[in-house]
mmCIF file of the N, C-alpha and C atoms, coordinates in Angstrom:
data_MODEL
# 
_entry.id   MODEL 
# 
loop_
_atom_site.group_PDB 
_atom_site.id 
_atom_site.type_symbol 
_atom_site.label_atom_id 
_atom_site.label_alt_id 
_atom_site.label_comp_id 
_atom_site.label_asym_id 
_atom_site.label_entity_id 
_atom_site.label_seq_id 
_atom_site.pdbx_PDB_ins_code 
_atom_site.Cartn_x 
_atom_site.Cartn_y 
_atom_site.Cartn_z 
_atom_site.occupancy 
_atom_site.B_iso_or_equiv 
_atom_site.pdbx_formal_charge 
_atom_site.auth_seq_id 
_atom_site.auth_comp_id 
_atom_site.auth_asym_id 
_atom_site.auth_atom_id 
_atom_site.pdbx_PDB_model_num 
ATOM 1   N N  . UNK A 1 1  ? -17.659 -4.739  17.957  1.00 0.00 ? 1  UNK A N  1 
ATOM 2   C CA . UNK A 1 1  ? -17.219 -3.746  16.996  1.00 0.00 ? 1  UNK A CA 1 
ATOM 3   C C  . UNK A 1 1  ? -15.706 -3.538  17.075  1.00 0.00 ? 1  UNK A C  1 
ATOM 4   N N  . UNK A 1 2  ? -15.222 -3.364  18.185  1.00 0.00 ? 2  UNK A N  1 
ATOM 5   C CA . UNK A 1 2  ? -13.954 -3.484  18.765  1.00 0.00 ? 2  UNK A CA 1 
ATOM 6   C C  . UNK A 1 2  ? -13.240 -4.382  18.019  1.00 0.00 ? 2  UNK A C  1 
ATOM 7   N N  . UNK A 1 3  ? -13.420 -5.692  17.868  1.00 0.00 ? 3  UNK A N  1 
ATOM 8   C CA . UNK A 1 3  ? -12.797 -6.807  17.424  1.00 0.00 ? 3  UNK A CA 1 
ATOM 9   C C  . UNK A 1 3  ? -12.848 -6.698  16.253  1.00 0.00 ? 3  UNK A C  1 
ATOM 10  N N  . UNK A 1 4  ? -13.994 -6.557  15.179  1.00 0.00 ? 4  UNK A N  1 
ATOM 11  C CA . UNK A 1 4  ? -14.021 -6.159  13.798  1.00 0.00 ? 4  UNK A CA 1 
ATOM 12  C C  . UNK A 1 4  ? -12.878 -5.183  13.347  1.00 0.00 ? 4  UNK A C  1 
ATOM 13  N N  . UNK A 1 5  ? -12.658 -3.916  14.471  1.00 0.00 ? 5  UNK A N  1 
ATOM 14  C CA . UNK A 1 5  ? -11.579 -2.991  13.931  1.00 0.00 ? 5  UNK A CA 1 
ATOM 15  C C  . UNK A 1 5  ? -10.365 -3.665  14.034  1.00 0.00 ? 5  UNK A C  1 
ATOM 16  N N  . UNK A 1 6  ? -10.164 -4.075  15.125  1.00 0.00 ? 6  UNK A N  1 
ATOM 17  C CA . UNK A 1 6  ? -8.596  -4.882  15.369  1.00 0.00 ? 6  UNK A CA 1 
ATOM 18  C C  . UNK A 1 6  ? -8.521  -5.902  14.216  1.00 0.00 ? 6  UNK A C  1 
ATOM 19  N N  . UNK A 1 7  ? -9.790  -6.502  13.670  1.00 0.00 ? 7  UNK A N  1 
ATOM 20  C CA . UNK A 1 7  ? -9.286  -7.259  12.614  1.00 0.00 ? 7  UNK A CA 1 
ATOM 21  C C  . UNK A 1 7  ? -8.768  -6.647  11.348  1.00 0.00 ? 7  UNK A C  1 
ATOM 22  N N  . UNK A 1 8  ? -9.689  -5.861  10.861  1.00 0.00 ? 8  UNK A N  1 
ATOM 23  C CA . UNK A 1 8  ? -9.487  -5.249  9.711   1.00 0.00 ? 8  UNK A CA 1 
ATOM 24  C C  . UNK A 1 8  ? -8.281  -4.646  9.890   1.00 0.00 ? 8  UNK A C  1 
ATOM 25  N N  . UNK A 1 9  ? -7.767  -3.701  10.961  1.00 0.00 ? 9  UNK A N  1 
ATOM 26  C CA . UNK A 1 9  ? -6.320  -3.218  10.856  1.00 0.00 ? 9  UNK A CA 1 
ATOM 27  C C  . UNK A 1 9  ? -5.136  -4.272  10.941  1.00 0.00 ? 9  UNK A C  1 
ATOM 28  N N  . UNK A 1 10 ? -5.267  -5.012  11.804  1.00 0.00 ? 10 UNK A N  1 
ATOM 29  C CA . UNK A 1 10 ? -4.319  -6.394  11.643  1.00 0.00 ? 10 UNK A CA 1 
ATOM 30  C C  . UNK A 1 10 ? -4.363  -7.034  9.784   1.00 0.00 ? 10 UNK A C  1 
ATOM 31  N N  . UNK A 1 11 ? -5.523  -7.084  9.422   1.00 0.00 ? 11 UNK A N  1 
ATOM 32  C CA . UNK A 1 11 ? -5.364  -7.721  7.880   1.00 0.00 ? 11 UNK A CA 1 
ATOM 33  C C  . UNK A 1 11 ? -4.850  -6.416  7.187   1.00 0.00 ? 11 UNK A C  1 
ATOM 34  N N  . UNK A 1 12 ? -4.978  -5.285  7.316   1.00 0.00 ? 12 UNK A N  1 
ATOM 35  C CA . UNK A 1 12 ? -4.110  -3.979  6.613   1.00 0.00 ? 12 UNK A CA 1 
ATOM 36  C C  . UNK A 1 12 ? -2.957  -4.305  6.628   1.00 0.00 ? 12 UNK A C  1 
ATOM 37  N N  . UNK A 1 13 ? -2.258  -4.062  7.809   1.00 0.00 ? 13 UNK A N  1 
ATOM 38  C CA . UNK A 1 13 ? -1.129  -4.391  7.993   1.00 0.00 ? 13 UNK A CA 1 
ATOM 39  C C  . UNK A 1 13 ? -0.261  -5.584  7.656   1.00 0.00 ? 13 UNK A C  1 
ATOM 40  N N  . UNK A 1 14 ? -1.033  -6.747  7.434   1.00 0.00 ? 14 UNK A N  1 
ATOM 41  C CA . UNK A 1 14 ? -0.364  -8.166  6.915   1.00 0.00 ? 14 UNK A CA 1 
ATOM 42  C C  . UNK A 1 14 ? -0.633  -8.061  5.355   1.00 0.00 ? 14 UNK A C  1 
ATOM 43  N N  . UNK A 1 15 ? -1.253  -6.956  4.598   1.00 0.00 ? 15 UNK A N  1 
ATOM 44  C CA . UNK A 1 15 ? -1.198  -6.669  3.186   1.00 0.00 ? 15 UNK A CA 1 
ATOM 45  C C  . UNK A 1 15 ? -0.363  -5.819  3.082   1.00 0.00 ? 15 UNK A C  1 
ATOM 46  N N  . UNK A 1 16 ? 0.073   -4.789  3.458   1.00 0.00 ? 16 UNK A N  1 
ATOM 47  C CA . UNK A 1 16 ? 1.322   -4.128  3.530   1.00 0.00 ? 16 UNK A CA 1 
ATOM 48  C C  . UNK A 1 16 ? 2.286   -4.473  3.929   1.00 0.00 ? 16 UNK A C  1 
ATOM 49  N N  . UNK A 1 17 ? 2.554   -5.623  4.975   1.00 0.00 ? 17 UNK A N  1 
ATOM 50  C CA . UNK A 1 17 ? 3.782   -5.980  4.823   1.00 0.00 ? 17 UNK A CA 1 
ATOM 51  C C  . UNK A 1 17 ? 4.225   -7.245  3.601   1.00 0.00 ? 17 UNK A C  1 
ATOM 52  N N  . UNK A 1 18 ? 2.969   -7.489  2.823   1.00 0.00 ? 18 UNK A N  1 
ATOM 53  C CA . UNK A 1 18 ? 3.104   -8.430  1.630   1.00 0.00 ? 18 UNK A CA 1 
ATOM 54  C C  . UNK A 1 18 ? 3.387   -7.785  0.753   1.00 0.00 ? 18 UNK A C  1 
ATOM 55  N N  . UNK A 1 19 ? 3.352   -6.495  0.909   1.00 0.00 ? 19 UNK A N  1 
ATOM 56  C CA . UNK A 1 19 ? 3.321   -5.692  -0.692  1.00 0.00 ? 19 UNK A CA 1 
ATOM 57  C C  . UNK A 1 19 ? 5.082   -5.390  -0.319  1.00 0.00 ? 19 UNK A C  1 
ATOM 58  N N  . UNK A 1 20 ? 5.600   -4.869  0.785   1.00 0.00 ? 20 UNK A N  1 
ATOM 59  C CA . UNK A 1 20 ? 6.304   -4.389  1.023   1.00 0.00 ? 20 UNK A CA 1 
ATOM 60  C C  . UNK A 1 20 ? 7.548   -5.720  0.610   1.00 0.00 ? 20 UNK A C  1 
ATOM 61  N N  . UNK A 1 21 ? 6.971   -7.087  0.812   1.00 0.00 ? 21 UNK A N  1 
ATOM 62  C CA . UNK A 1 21 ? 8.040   -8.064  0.655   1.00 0.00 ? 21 UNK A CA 1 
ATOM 63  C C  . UNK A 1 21 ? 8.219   -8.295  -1.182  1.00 0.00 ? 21 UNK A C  1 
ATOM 64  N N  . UNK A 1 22 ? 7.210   -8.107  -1.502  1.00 0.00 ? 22 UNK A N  1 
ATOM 65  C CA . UNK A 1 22 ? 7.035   -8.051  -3.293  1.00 0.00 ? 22 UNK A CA 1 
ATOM 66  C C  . UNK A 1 22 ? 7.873   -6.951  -3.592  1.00 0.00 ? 22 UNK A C  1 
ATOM 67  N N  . UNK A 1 23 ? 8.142   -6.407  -3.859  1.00 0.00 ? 23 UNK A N  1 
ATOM 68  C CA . UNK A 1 23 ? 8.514   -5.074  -3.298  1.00 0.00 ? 23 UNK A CA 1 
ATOM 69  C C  . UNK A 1 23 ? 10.169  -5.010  -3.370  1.00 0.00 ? 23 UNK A C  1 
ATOM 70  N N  . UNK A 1 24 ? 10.880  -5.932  -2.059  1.00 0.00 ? 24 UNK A N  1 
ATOM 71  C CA . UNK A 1 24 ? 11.948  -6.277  -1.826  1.00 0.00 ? 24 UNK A CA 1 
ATOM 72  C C  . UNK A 1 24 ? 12.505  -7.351  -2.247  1.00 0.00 ? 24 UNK A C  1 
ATOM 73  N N  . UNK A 1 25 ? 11.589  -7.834  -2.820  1.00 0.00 ? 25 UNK A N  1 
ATOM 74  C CA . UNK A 1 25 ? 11.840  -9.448  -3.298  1.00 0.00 ? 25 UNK A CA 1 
ATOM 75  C C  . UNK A 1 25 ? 12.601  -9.172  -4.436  1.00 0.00 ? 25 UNK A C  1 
ATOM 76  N N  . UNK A 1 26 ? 14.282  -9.193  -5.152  1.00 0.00 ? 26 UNK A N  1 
ATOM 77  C CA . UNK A 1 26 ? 14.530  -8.974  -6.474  1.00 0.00 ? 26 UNK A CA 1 
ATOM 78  C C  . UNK A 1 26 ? 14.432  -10.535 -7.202  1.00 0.00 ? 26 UNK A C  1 
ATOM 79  N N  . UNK A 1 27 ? 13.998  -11.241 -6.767  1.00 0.00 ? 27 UNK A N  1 
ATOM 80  C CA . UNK A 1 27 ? 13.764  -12.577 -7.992  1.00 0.00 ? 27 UNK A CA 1 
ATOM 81  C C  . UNK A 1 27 ? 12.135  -12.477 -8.274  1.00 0.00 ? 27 UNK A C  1 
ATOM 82  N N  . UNK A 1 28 ? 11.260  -11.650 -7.571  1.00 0.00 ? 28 UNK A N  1 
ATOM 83  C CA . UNK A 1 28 ? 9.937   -11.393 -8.501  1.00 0.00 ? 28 UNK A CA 1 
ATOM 84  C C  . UNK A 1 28 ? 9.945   -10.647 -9.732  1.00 0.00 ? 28 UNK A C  1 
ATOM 85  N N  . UNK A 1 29 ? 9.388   -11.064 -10.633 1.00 0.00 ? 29 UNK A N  1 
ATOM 86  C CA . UNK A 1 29 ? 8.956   -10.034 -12.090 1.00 0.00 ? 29 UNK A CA 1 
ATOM 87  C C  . UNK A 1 29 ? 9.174   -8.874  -11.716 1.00 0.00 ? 29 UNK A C  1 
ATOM 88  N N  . UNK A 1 30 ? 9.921   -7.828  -12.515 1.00 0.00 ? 30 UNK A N  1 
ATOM 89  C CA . UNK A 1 30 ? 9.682   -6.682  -12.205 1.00 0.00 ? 30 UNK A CA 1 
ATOM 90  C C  . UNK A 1 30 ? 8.086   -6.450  -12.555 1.00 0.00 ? 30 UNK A C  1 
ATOM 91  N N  . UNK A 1 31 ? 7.493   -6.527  -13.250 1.00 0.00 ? 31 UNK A N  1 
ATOM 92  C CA . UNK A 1 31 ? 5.614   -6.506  -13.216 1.00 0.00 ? 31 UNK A CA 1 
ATOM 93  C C  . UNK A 1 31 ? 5.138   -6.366  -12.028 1.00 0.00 ? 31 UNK A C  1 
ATOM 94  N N  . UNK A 1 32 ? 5.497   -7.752  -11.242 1.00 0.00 ? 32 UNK A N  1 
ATOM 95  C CA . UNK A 1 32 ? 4.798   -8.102  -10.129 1.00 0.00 ? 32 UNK A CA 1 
ATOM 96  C C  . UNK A 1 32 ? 5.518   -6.557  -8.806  1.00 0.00 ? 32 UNK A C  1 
ATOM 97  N N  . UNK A 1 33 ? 6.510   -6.612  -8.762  1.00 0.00 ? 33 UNK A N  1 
ATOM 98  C CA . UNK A 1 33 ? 7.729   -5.407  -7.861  1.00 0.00 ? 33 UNK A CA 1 
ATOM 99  C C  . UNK A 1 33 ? 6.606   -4.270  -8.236  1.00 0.00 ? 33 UNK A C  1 
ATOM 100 N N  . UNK A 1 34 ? 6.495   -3.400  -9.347  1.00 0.00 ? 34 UNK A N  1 
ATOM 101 C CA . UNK A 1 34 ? 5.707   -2.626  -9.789  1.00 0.00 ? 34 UNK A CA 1 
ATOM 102 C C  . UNK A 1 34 ? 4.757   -2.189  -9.359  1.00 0.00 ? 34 UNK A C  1 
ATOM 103 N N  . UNK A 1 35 ? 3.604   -3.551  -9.802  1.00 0.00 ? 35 UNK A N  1 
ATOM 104 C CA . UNK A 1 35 ? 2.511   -3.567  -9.177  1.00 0.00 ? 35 UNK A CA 1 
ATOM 105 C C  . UNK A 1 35 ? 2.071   -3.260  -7.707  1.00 0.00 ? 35 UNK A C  1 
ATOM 106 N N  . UNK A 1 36 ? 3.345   -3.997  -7.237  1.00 0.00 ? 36 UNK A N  1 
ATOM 107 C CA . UNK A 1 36 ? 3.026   -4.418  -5.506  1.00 0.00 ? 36 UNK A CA 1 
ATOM 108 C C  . UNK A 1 36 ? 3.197   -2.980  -5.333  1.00 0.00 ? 36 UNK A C  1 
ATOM 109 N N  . UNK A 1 37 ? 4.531   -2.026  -5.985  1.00 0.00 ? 37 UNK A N  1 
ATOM 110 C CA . UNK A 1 37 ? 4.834   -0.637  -5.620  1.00 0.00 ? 37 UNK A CA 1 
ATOM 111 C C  . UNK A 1 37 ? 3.199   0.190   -6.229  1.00 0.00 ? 37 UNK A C  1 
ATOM 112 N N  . UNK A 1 38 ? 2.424   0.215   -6.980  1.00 0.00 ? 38 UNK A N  1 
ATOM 113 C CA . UNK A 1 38 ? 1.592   1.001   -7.328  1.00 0.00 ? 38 UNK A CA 1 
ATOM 114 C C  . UNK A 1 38 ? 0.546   1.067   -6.293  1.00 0.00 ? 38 UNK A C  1 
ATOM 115 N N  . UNK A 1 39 ? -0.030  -0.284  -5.953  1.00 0.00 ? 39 UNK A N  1 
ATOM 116 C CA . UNK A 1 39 ? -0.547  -0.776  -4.548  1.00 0.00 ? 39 UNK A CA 1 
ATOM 117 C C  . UNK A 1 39 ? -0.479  0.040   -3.416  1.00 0.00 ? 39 UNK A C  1 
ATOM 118 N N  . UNK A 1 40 ? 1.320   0.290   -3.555  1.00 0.00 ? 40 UNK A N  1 
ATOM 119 C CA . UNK A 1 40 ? 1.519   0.799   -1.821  1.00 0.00 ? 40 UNK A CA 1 
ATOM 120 C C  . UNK A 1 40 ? 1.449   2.278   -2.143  1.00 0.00 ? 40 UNK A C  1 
ATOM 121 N N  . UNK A 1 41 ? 1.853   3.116   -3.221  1.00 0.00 ? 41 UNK A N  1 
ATOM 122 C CA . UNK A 1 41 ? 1.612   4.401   -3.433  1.00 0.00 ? 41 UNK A CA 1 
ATOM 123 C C  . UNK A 1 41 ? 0.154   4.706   -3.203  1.00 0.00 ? 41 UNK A C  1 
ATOM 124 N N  . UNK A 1 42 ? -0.826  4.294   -3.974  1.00 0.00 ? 42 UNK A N  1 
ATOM 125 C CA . UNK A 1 42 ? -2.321  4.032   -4.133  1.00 0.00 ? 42 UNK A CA 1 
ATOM 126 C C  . UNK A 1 42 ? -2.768  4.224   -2.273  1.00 0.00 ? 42 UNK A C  1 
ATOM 127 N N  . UNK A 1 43 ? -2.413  3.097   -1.863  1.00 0.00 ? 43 UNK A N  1 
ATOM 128 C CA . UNK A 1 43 ? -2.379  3.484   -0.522  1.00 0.00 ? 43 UNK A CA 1 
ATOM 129 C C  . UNK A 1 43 ? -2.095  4.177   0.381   1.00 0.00 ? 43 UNK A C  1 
ATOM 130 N N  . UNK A 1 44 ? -1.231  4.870   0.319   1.00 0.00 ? 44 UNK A N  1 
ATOM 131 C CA . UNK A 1 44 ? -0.438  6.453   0.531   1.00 0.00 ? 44 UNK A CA 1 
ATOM 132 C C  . UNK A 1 44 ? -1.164  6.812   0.261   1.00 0.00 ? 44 UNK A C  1 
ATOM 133 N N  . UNK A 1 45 ? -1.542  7.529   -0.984  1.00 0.00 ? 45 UNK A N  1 
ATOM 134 C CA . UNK A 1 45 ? -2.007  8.479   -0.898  1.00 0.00 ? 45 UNK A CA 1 
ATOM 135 C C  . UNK A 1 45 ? -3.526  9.146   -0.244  1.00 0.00 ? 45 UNK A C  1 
ATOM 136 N N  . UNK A 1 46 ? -4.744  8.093   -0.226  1.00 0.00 ? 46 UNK A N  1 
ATOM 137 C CA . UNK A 1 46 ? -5.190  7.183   0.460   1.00 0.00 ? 46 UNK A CA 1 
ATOM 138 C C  . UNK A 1 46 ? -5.404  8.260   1.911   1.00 0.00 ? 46 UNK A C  1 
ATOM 139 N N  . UNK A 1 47 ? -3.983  7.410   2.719   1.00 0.00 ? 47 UNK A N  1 
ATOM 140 C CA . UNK A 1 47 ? -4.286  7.680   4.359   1.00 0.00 ? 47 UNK A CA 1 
ATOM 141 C C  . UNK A 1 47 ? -4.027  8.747   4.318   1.00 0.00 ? 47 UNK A C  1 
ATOM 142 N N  . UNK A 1 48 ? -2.831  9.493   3.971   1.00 0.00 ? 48 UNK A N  1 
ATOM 143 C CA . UNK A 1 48 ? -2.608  10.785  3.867   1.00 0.00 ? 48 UNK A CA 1 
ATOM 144 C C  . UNK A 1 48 ? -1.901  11.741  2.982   1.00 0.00 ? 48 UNK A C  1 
ATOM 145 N N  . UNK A 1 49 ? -2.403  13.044  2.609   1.00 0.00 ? 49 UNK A N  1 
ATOM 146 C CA . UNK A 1 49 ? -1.904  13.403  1.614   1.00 0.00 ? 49 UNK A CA 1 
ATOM 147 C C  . UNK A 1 49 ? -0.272  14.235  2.579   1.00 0.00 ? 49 UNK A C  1 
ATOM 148 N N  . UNK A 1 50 ? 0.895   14.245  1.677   1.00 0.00 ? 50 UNK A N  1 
ATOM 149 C CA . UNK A 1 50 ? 1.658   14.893  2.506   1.00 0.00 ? 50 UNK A CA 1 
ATOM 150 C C  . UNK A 1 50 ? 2.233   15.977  1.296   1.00 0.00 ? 50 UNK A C  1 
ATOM 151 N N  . UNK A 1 51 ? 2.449   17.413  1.840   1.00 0.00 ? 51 UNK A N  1 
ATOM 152 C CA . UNK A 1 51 ? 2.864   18.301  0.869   1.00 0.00 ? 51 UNK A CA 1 
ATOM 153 C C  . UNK A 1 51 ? 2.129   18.653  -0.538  1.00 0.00 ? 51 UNK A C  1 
ATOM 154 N N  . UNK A 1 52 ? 0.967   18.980  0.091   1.00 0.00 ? 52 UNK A N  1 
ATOM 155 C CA . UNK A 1 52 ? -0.300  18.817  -0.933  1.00 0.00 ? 52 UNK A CA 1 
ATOM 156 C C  . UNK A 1 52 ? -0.411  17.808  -1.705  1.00 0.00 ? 52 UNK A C  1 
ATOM 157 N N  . UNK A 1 53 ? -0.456  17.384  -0.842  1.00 0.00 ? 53 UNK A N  1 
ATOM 158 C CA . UNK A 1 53 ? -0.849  15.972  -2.100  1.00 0.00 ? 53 UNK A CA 1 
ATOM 159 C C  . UNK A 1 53 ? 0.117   15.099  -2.767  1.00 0.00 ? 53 UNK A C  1 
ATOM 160 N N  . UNK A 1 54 ? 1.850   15.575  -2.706  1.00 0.00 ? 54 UNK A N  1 
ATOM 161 C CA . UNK A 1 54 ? 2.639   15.027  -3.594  1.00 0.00 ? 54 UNK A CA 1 
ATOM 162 C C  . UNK A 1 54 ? 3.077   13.502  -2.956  1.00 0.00 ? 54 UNK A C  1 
ATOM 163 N N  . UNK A 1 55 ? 3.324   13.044  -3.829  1.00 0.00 ? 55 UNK A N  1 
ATOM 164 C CA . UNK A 1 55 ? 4.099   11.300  -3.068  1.00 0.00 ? 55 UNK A CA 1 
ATOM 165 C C  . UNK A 1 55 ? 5.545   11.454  -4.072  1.00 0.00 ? 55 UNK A C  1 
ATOM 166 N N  . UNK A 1 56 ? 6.280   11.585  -3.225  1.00 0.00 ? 56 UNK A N  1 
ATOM 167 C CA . UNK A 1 56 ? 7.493   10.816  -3.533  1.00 0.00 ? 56 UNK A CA 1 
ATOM 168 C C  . UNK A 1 56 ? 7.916   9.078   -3.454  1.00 0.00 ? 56 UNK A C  1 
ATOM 169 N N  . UNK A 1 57 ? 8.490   8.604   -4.544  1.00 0.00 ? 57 UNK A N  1 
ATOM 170 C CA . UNK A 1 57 ? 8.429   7.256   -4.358  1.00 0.00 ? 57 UNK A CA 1 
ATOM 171 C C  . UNK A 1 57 ? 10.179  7.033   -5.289  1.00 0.00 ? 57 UNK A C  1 
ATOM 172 N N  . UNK A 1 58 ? 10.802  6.121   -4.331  1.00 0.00 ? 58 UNK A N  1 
ATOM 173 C CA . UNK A 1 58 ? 11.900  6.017   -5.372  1.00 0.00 ? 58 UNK A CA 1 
ATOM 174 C C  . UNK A 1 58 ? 12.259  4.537   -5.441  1.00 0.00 ? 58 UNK A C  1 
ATOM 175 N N  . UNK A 1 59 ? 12.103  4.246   -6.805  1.00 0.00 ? 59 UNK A N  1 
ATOM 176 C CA . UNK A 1 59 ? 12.252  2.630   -6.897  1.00 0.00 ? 59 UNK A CA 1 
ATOM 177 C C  . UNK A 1 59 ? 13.675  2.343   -7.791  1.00 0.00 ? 59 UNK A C  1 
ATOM 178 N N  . UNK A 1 60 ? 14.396  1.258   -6.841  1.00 0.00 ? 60 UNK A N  1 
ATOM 179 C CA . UNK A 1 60 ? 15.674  1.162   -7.788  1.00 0.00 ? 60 UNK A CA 1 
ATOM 180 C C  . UNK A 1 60 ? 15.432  0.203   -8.635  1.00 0.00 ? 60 UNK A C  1 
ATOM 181 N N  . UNK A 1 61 ? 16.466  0.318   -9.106  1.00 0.00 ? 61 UNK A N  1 
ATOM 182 C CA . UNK A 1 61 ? 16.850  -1.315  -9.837  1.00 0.00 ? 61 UNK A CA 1 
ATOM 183 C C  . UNK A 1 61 ? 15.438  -1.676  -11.085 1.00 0.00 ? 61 UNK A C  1 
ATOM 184 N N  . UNK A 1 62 ? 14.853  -0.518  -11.123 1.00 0.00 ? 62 UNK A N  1 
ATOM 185 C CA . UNK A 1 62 ? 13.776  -1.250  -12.358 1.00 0.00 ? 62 UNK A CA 1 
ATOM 186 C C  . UNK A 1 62 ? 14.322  -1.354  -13.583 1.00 0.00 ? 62 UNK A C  1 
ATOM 187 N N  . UNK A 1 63 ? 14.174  -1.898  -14.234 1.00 0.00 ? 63 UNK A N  1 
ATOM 188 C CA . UNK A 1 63 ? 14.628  -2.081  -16.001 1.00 0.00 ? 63 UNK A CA 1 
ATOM 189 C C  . UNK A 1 63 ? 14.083  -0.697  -16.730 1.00 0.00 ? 63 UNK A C  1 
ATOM 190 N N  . UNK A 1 64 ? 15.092  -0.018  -17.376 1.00 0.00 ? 64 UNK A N  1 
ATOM 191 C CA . UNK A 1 64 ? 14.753  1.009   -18.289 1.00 0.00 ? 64 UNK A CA 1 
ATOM 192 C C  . UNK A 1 64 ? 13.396  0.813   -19.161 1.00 0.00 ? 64 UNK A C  1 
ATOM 193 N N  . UNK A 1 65 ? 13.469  -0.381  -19.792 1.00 0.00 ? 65 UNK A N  1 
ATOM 194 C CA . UNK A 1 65 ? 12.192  -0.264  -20.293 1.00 0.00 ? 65 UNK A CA 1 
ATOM 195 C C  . UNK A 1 65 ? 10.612  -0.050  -19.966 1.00 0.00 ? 65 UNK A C  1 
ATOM 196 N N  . UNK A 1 66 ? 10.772  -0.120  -18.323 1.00 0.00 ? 66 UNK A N  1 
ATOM 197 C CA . UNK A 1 66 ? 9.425   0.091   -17.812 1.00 0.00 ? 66 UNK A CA 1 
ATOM 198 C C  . UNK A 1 66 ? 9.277   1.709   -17.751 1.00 0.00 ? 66 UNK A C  1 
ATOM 199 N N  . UNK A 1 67 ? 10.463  2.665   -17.493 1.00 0.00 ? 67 UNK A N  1 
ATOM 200 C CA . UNK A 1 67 ? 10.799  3.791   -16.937 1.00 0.00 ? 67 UNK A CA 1 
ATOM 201 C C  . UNK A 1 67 ? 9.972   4.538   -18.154 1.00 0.00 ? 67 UNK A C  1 
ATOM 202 N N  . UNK A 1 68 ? 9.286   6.134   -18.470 1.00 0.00 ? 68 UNK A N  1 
ATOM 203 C CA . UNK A 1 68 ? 8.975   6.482   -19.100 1.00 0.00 ? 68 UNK A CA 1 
ATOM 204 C C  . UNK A 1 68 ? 9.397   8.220   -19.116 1.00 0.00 ? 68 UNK A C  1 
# 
């Protein structure tokens, strides 16, 4: 059972640090940057809520046209 947990948290962690490289990556789609960012919020909010519930998230460099 032990080993099952260490796996599953080891594969958490190697998806978050993939999202996190999508993420940082500026020659990916902004789509793909986005996505990977909705992912990691989604996930936040998730493990824990902080300040009732709010997530702050600040993404640079996106193209106005995605912004709403």
């Amino acid at each position: 059972m032990k080993k099952l947990e260490r796996m599953t948290k080891q594969g958490a962690q190697a998806g978050l640090e993939c999202l996190l490289a999508i993420c940082r990556d500026e020659e990916q789609k902004a789509a793909d940057r986005i996505s990977a960012a909705k992912a990691l919020i989604d996930y936040g909010r998730k493990a824990e809520a902080v300040d009732e519930g709010a997530v702050r998230v600040v993404l640079e460099g996106v193209p106005k046209e995605y912004l709403v």
